[in-house]
N, C-alpha and C positions, 0 to 999 in steps of 0.2 A: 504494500500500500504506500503511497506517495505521500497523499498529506488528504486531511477532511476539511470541509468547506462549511461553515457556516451561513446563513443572511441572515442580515437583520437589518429592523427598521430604529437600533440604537445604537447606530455604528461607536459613535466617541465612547459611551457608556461600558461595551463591552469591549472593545480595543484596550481601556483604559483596565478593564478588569482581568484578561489577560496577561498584558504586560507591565501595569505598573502594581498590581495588588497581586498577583500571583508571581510577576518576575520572569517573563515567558520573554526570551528576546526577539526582535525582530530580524526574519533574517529576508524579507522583501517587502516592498510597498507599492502603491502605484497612485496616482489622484492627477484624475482626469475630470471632463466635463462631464463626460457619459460613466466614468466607473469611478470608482475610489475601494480599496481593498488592504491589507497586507497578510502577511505570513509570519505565523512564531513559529519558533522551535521549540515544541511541549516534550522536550525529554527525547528528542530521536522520530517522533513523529512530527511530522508539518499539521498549521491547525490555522487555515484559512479564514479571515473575516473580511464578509462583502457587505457592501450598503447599500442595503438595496431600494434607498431611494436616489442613488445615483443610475442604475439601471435601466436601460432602454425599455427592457421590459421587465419589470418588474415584478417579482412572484408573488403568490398569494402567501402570506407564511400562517401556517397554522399553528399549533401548541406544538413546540419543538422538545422540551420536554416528554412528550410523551412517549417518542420514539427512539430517542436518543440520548444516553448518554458518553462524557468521556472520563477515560481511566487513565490515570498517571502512575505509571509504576516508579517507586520508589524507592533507594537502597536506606532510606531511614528516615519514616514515616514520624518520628518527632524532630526533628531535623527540616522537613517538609511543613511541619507545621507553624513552628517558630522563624521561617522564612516569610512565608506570605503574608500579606496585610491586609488577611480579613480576618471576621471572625471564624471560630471554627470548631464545631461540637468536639467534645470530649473522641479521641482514637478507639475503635470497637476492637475488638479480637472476635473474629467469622469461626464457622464450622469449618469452613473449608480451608486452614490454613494460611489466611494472610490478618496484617492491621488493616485497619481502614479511615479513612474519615470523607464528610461530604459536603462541599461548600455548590453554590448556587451561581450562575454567572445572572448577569441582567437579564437575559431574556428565558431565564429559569430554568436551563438547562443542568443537570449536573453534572458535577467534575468531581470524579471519588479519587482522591487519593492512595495508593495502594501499595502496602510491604510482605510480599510474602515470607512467611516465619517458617515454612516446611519447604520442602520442594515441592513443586509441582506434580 
């Protein structure tokens, strides 16, 4: 996989939550008349955000939440926590062998955090 693509109709809001509260660097942009977009680097995956009221044609976006979330893997899931500049529920320990925790981006999507404690 290349990288996953986001739209959204609050581009600065989740740009900003991204990269300046989660710390996701930029590693392309683009701002044009018709597009404006960029690309972080979430840890080895690409994780594209589009505006999609810059858009010639603009999509319909529905509850994106519902379908989708992203997972960040982590080599030390308190280390991940004490990095980001949000807030962020208490670390779970799963059934299935890893830590966890789960913050919300602007347009409600989630982003869990994740350390596996077993192998796989």
């Amino acid at each position: 996989m290349s990288y996953v693509a986001l739209v959204t109709a609050r581009f600065d809001e989740v740009t900003r939550f991204y990269g300046e509260l989660l710390g996701f660097p930029v590693v392309t942009q683009w701002d044009r008349h018709n597009a404006r977009g960029l690309r972080f680097d979430a840890g080895g995956m690409r994780l594209e955000i589009i505006d999609n009221e810059r858009e010639q044609r603009p999509v319909e976006l529905g509850q994106p939440a519902d379908k989708v979330h992203i997972v960040i893997e982590v080599e030390n899931i308190d280390e991940a926590r004490e990095r980001i500049q949000v807030d962020t529920p208490p670390t779970q320990d799963t059934s299935w062998g890893a830590r966890i925790f789960r913050v919300h981006d602007p347009d409600g999507i989630p982003v869990t955090f994740l350390q596996w404690v077993t192998s796989e």
